[in-house]
C-alpha positions, 0 to 999 in steps of 0.5 A: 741379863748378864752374858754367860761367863768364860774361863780357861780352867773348867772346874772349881772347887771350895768350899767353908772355913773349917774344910768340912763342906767341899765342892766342885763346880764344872764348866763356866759360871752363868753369871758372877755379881755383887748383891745388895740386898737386905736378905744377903746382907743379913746372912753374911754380916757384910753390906753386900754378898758377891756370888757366883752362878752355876747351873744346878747340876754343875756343882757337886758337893764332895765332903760333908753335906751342907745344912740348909734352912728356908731364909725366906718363903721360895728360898733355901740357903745353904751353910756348914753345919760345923762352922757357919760358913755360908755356902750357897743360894738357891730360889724358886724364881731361879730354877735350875741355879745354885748361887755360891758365895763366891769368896768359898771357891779357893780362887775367888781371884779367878773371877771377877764380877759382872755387876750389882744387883739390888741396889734400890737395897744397898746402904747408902753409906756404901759408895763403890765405883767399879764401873759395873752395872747397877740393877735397882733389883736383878739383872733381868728386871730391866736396864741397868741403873745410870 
């Protein structure tokens, strides 16, 4: 399992492109990782997503309420109604969390992710070497991959 994030400054906001879902994030993150698989991929259009980690009730959202739609069977994914941003991840198997895309904080600078995961997913002509940890699928299935 990933260690639980710090940083100095303890609230966050964010939110989509067009403005009109906001939200505030207080306290530390749980965890900050880059996700390779199929699921992510295809919600975003990217070869992967990072996301962000919070418990549940640390993020409030502050304008327009996201729209969301069930991806996959225990999964709700979450957007802006208005402008397609994707905002947020939420699944039965991780009960409690709310995983934003991180890149909708205002300052995705102020964090730097953790590890990858799910990258028995990733696409084979994506090749980076950041040195963080790789799980075959999430960080608490096992070791990290050599």
């Amino acid at each position: 399992m990933l260690a639980p994030m710090s940083n100095a400054k303890t609230t966050h906001a964010g939110g989509c492109l067009c403005g009109a879902v906001r939200f505030m994030a207080a306290e530390a993150p749980v965890w900050v990782a880059h996700c390779h698989c199929h699921s992510c991929r295809k919600s975003t259009g990217s070869p992967f997503a990072a996301f962000i980690g919070y418990l549940r009730g640390q993020v409030t959202f502050t304008g327009a309420a996201p729209a969301t739609y069930a991806s996959s069977p225990g999964v709700i994914r979450s957007f802006c109604g208005a402008c397609g941003t994707p905002i947020a991840y939420e699944a039965d198997r991780f009960p409690g969390e709310i995983h934003l895309y991180l890149c909708t904080l205002d300052t995705p600078e102020a964090f730097t992710p953790q590890a990858h995961v799910h990258v028995g997913e990733q696409l084979p002509w994506l090749h980076i070497a950041d040195g963080l940890p790789r799980f075959r699928t999430t960080s608490t299935e096992g070791a990290p991959l050599a």
